[in-house]
N, CA, C and O atoms as a Maestro MAE file, in Angstrom:
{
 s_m_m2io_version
 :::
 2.0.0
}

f_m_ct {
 s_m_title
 :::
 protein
 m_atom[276] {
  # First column is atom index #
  i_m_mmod_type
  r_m_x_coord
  r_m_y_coord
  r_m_z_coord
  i_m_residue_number
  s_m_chain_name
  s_m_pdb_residue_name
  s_m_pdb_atom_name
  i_m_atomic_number
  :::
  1 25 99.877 84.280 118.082 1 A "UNK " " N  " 7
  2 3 98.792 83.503 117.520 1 A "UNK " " CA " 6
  3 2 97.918 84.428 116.668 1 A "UNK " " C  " 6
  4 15 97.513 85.486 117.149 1 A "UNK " " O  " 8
  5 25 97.609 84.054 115.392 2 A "UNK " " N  " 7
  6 3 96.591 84.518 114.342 2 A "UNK " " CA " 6
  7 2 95.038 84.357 114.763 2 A "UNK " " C  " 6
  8 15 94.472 83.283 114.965 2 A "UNK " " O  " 8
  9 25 94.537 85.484 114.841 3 A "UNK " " N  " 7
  10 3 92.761 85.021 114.951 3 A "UNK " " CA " 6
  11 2 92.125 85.523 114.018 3 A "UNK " " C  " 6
  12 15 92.181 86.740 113.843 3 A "UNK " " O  " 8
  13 25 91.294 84.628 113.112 4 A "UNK " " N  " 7
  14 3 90.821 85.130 111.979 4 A "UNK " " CA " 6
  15 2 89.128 85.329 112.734 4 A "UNK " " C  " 6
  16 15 88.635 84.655 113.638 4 A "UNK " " O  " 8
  17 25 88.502 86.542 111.946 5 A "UNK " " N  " 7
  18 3 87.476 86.844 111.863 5 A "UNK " " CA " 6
  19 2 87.067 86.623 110.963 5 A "UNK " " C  " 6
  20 15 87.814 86.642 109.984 5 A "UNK " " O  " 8
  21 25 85.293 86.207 110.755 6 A "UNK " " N  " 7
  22 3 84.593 86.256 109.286 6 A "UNK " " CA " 6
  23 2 84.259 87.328 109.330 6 A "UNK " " C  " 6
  24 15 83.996 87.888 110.394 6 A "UNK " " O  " 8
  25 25 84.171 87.963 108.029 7 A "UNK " " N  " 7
  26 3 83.136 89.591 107.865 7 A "UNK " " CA " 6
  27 2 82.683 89.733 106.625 7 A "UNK " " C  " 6
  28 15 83.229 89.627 105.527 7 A "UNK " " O  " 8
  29 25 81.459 90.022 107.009 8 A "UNK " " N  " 7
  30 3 80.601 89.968 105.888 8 A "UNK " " CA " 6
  31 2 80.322 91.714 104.738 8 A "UNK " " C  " 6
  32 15 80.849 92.707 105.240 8 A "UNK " " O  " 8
  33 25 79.935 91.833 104.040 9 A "UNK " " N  " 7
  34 3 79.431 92.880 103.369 9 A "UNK " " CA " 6
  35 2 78.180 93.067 103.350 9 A "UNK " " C  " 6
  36 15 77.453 92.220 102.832 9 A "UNK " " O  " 8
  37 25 77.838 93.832 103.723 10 A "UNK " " N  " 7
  38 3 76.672 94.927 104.191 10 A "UNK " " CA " 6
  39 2 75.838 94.882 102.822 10 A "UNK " " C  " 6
  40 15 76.364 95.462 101.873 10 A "UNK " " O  " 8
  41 25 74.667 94.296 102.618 11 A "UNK " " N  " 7
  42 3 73.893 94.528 101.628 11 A "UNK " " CA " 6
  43 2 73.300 95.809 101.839 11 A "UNK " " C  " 6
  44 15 73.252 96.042 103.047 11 A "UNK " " O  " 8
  45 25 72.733 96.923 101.002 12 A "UNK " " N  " 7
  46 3 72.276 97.769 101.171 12 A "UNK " " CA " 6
  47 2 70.819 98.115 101.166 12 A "UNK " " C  " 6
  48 15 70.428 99.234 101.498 12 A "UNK " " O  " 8
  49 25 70.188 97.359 100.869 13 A "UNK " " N  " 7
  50 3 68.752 97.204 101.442 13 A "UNK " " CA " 6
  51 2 68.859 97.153 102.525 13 A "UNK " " C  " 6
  52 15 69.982 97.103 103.026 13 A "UNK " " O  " 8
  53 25 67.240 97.146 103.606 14 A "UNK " " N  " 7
  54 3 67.418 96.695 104.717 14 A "UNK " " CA " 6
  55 2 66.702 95.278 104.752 14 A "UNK " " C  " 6
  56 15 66.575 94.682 103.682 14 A "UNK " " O  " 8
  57 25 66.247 94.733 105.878 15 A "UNK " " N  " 7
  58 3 65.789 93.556 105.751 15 A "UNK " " CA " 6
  59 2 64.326 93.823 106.404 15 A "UNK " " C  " 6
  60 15 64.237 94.289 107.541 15 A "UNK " " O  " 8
  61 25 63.093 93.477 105.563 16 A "UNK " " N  " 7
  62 3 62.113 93.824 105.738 16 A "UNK " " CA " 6
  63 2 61.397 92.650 107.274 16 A "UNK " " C  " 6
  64 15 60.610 92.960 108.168 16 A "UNK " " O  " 8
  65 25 62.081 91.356 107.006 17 A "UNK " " N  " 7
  66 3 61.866 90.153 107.549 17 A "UNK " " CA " 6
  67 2 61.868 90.075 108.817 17 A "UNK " " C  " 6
  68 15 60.785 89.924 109.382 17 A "UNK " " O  " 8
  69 25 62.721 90.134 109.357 18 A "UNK " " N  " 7
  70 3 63.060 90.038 110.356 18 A "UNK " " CA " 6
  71 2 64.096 91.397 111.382 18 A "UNK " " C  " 6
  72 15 64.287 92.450 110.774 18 A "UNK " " O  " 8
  73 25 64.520 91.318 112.429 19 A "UNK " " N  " 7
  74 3 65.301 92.858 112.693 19 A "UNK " " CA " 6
  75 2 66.902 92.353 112.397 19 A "UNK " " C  " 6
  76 15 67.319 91.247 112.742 19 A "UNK " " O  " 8
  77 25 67.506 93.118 111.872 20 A "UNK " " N  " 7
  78 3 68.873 93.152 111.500 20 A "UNK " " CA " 6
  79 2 69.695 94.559 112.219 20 A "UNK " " C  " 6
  80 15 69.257 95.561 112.784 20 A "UNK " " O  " 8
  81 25 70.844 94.168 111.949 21 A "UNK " " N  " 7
  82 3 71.610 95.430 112.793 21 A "UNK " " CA " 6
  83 2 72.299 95.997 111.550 21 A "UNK " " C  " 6
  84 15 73.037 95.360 110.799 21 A "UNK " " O  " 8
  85 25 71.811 97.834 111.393 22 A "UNK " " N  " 7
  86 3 72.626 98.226 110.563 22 A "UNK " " CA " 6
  87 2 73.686 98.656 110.996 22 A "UNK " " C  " 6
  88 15 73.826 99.267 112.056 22 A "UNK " " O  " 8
  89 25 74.569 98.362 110.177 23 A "UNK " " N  " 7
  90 3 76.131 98.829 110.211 23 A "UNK " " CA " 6
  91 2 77.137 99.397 109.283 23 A "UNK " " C  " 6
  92 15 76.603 99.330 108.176 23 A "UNK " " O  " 8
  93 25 78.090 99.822 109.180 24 A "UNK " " N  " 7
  94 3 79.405 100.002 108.115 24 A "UNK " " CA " 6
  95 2 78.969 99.557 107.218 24 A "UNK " " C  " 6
  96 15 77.830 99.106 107.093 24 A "UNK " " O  " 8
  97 25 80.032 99.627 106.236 25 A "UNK " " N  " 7
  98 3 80.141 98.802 105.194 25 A "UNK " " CA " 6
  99 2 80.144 97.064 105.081 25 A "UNK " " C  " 6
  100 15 79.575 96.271 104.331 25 A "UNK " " O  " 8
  101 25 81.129 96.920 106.278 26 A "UNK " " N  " 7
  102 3 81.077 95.279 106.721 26 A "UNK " " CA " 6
  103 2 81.187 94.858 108.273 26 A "UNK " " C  " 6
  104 15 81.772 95.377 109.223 26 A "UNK " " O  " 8
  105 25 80.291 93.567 108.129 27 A "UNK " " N  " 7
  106 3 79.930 93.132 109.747 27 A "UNK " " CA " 6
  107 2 80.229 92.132 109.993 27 A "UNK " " C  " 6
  108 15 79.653 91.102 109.643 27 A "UNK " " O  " 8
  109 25 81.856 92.292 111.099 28 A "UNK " " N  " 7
  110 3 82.119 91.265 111.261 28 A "UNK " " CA " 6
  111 2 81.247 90.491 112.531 28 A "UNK " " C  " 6
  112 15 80.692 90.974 113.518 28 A "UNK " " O  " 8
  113 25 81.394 88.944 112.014 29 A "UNK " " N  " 7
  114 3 80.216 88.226 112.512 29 A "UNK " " CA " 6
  115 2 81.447 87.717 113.712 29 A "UNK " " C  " 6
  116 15 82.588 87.290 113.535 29 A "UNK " " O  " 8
  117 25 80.574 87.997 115.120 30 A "UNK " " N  " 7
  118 3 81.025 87.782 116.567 30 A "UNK " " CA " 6
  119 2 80.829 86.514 116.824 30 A "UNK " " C  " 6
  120 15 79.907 85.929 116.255 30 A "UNK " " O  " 8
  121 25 81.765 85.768 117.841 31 A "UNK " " N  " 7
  122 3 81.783 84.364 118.216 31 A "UNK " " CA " 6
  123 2 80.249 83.981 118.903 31 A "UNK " " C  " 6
  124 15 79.449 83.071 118.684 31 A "UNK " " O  " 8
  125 25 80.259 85.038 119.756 32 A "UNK " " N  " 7
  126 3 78.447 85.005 120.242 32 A "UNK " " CA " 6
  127 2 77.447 85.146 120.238 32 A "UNK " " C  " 6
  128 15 76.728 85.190 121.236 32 A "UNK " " O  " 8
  129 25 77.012 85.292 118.753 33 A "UNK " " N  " 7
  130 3 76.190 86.762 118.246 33 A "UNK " " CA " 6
  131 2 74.682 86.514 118.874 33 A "UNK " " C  " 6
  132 15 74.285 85.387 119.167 33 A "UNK " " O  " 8
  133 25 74.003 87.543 119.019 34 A "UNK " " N  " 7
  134 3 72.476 87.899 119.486 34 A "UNK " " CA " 6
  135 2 71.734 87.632 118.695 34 A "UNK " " C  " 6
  136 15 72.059 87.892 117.536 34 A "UNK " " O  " 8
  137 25 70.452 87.018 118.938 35 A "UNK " " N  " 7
  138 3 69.380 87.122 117.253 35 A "UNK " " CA " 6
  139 2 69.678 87.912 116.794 35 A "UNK " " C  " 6
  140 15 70.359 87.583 115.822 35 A "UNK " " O  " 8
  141 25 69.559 89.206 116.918 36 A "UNK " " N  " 7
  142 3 69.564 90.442 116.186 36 A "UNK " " CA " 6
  143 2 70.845 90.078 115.376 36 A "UNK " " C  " 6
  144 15 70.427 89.651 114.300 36 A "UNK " " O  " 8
  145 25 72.205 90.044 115.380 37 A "UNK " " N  " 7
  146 3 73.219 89.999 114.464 37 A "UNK " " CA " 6
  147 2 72.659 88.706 113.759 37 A "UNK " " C  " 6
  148 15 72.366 88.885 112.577 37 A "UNK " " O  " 8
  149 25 72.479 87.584 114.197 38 A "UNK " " N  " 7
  150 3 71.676 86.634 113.441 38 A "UNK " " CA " 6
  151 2 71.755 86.647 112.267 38 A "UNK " " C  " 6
  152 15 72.522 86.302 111.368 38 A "UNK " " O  " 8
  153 25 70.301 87.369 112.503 39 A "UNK " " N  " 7
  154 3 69.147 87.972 111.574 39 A "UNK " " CA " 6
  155 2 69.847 88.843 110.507 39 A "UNK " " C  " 6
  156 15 69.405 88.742 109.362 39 A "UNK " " O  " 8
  157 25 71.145 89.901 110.787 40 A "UNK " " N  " 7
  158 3 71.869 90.397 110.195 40 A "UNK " " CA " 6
  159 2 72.676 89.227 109.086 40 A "UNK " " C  " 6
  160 15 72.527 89.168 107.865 40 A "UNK " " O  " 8
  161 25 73.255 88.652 109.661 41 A "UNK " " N  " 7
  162 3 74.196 87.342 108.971 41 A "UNK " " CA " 6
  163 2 73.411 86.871 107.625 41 A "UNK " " C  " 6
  164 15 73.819 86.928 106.465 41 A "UNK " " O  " 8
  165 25 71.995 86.323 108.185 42 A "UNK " " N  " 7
  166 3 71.222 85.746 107.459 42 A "UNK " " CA " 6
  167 2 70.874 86.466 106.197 42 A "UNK " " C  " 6
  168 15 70.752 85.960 105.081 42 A "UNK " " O  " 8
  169 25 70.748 87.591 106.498 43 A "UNK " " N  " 7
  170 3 70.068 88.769 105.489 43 A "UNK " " CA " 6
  171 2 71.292 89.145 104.626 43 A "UNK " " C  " 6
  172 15 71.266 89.462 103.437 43 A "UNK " " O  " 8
  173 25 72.337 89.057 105.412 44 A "UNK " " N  " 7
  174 3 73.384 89.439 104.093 44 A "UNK " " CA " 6
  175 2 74.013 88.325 103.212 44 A "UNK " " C  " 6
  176 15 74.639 88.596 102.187 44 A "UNK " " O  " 8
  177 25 73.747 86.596 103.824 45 A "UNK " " N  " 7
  178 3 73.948 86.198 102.670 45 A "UNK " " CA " 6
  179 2 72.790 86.036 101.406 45 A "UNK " " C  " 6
  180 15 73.025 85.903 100.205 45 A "UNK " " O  " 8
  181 25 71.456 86.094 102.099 46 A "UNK " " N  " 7
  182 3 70.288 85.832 101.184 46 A "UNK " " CA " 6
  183 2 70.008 87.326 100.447 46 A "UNK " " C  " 6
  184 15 69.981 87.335 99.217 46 A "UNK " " O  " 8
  185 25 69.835 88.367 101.053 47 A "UNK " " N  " 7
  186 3 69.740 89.609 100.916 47 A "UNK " " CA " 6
  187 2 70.006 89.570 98.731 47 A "UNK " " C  " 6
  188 15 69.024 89.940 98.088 47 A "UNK " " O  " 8
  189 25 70.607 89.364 98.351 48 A "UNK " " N  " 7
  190 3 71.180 89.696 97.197 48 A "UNK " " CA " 6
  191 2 70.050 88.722 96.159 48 A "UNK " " C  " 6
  192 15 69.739 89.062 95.017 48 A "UNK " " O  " 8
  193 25 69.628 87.666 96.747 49 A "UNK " " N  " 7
  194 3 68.836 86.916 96.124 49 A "UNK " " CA " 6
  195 2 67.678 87.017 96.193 49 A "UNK " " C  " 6
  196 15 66.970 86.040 95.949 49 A "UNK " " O  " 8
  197 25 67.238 88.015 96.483 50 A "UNK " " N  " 7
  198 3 65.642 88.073 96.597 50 A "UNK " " CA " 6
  199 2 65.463 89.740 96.528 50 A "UNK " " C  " 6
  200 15 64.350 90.199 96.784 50 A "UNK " " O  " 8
  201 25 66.421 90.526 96.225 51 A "UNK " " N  " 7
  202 3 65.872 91.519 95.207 51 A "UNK " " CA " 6
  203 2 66.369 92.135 93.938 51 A "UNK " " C  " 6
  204 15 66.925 91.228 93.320 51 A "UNK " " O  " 8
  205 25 66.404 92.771 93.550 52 A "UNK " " N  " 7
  206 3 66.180 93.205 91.938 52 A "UNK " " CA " 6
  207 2 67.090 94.125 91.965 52 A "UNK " " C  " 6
  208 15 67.621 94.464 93.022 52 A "UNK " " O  " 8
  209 25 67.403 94.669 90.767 53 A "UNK " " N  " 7
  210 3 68.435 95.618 90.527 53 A "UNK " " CA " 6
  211 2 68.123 96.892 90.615 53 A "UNK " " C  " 6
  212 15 68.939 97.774 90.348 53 A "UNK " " O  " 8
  213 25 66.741 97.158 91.053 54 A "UNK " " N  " 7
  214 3 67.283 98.634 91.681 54 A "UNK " " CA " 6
  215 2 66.597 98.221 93.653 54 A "UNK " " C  " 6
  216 15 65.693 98.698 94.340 54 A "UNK " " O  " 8
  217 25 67.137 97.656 93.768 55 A "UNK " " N  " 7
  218 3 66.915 97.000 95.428 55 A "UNK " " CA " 6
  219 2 66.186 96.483 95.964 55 A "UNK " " C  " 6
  220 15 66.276 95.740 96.941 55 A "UNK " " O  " 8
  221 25 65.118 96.912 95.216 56 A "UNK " " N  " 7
  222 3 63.736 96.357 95.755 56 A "UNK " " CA " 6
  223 2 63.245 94.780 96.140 56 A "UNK " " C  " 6
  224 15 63.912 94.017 95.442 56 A "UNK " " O  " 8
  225 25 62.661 94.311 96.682 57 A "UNK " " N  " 7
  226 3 62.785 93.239 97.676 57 A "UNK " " CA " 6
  227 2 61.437 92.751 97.136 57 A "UNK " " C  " 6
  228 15 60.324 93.232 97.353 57 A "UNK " " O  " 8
  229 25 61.948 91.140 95.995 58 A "UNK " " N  " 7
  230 3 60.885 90.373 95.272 58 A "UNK " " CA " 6
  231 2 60.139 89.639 96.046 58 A "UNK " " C  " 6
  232 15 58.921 89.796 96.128 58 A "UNK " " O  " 8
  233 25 60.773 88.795 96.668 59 A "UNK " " N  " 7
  234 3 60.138 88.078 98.095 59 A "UNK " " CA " 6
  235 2 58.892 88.634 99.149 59 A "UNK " " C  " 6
  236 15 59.224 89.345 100.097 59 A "UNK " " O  " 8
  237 25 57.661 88.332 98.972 60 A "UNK " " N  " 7
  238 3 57.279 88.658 100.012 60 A "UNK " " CA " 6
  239 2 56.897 88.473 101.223 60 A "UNK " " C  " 6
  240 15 56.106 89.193 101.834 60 A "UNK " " O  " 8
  241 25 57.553 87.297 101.715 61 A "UNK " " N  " 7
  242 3 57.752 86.972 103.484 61 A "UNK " " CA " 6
  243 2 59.120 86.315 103.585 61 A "UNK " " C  " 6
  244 15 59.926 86.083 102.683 61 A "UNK " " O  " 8
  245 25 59.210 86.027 105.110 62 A "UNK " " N  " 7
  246 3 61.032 85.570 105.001 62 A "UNK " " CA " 6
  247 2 60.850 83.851 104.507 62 A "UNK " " C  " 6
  248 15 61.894 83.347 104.093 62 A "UNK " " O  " 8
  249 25 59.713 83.020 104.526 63 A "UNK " " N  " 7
  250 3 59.996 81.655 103.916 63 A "UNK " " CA " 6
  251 2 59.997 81.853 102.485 63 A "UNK " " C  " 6
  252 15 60.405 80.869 101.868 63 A "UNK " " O  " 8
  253 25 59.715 82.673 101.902 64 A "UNK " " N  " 7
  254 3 59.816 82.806 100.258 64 A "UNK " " CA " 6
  255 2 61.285 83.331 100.193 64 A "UNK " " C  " 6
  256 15 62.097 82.495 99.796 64 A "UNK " " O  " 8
  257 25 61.759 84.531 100.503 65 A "UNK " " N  " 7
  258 3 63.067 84.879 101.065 65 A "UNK " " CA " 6
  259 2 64.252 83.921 100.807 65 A "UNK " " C  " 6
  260 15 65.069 84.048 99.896 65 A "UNK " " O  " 8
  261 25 64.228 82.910 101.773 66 A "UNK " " N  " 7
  262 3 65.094 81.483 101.695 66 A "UNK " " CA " 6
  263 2 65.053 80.582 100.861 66 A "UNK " " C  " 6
  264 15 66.007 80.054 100.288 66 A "UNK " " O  " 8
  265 25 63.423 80.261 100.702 67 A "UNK " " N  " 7
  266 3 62.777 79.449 99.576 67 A "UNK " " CA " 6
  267 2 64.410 79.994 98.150 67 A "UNK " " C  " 6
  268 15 65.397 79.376 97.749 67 A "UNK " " O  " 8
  269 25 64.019 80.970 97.952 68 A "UNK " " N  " 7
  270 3 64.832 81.973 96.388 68 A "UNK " " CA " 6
  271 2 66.292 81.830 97.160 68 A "UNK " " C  " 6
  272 15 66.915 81.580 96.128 68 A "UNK " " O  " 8
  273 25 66.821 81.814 97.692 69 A "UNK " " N  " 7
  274 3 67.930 81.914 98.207 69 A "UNK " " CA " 6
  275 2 68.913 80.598 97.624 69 A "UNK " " C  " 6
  276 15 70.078 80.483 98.002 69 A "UNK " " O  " 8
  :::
 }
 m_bond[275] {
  # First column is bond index #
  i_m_from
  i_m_to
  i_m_order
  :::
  1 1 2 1
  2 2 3 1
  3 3 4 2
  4 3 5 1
  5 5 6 1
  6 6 7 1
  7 7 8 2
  8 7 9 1
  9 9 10 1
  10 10 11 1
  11 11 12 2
  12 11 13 1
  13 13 14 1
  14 14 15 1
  15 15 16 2
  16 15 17 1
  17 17 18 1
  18 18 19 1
  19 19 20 2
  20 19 21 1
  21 21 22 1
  22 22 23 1
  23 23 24 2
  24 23 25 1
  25 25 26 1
  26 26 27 1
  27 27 28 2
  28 27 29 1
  29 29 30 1
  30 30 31 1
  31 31 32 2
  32 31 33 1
  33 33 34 1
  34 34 35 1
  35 35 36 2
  36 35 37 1
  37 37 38 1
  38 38 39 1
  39 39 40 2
  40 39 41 1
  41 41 42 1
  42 42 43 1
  43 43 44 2
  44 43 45 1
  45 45 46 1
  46 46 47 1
  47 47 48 2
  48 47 49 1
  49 49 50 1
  50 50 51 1
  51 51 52 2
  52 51 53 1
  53 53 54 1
  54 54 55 1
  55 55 56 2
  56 55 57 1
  57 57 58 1
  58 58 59 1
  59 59 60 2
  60 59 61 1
  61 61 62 1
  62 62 63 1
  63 63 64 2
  64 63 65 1
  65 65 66 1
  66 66 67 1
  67 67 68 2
  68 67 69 1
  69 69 70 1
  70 70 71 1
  71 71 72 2
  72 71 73 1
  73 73 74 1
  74 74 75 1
  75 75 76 2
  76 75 77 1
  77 77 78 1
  78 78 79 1
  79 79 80 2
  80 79 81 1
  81 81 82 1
  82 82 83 1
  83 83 84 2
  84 83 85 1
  85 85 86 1
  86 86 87 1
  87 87 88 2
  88 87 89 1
  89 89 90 1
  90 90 91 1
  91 91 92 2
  92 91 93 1
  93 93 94 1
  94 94 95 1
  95 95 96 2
  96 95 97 1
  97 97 98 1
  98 98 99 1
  99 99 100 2
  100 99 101 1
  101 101 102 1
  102 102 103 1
  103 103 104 2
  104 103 105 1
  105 105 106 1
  106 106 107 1
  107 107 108 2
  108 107 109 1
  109 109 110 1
  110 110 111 1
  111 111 112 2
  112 111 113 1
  113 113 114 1
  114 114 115 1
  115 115 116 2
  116 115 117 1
  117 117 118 1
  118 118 119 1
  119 119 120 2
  120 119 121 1
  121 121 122 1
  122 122 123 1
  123 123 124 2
  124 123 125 1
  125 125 126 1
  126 126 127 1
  127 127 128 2
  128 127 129 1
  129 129 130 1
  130 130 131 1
  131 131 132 2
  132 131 133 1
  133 133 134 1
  134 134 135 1
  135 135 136 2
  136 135 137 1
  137 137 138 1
  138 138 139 1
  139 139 140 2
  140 139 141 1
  141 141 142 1
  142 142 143 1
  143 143 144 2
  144 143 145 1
  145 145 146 1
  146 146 147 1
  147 147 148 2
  148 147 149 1
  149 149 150 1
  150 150 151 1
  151 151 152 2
  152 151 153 1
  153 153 154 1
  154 154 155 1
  155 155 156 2
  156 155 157 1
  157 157 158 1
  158 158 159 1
  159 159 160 2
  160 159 161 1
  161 161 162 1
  162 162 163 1
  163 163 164 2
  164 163 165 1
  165 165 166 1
  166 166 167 1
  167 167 168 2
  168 167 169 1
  169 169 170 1
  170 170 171 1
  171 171 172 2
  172 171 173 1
  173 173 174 1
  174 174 175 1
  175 175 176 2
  176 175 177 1
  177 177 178 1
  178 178 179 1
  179 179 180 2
  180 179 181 1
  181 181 182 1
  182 182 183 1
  183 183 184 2
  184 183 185 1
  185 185 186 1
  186 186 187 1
  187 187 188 2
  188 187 189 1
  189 189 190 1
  190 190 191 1
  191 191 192 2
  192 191 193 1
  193 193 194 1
  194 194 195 1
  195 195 196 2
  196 195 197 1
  197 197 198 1
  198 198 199 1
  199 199 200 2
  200 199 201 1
  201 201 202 1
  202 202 203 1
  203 203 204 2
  204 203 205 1
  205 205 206 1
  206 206 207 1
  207 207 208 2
  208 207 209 1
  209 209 210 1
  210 210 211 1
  211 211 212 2
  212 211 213 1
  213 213 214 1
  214 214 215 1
  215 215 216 2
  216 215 217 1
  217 217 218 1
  218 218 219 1
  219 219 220 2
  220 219 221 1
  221 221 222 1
  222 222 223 1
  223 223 224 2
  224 223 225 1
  225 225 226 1
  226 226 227 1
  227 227 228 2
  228 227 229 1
  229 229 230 1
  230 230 231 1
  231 231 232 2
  232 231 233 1
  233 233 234 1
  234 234 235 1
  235 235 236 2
  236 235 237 1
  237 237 238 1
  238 238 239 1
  239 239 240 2
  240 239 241 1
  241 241 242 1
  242 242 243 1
  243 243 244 2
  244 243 245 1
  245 245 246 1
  246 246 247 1
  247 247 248 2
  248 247 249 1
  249 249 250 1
  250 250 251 1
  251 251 252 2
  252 251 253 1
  253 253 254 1
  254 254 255 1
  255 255 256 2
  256 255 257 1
  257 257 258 1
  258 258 259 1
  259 259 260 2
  260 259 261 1
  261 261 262 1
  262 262 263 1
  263 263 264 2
  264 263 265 1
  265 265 266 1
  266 266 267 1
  267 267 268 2
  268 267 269 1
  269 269 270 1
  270 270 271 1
  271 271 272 2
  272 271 273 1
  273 273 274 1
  274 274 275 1
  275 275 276 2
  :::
 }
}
C-alpha cells in the first residue's frame, strides 16, 4: 500500500504572528499536527503573500496577514 504525505516548502522568513516550527527545507505536514505545526502550515501557505522581495513582512498583525493572503 502507497501512503502519500503532503509537504510543504519552508518559507524563509519566520512568522512574526503566531509560533511556527522551524525546520529543513520542507515540512511535511503530520496526520495530527499540534498548534505549533499549525501555525507552521498556515504561515507557509500565506507567508509569501504578505512580504516583499527582500523578506520583509508588509502585514502588520496576523488578521491583515490572511486579510492579503
Amino acid at each position: 500500500m502507497i501512503t502519500l504525505t503532503p509537504v510543504l516548502e519552508r518559507w524563509p522568513a519566520g512568522c512574526p504572528f503566531w509560533p511556527a516550527v522551524q525546520t529543513d527545507f520542507y515540512f511535511a505536514v503530520p496526520l495530527m499536527p499540534t498548534p505549533q505545526q499549525v501555525g507552521t502550515v498556515v504561515w507557509m501557505l500565506i507567508g509569501r503573500g504578505v512580504t516583499a522581495d527582500v523578506l520583509s513582512i508588509t502585514a502588520t498583525d496576523a488578521a491583515e496577514a490572511i486579510e492579503r493572503f
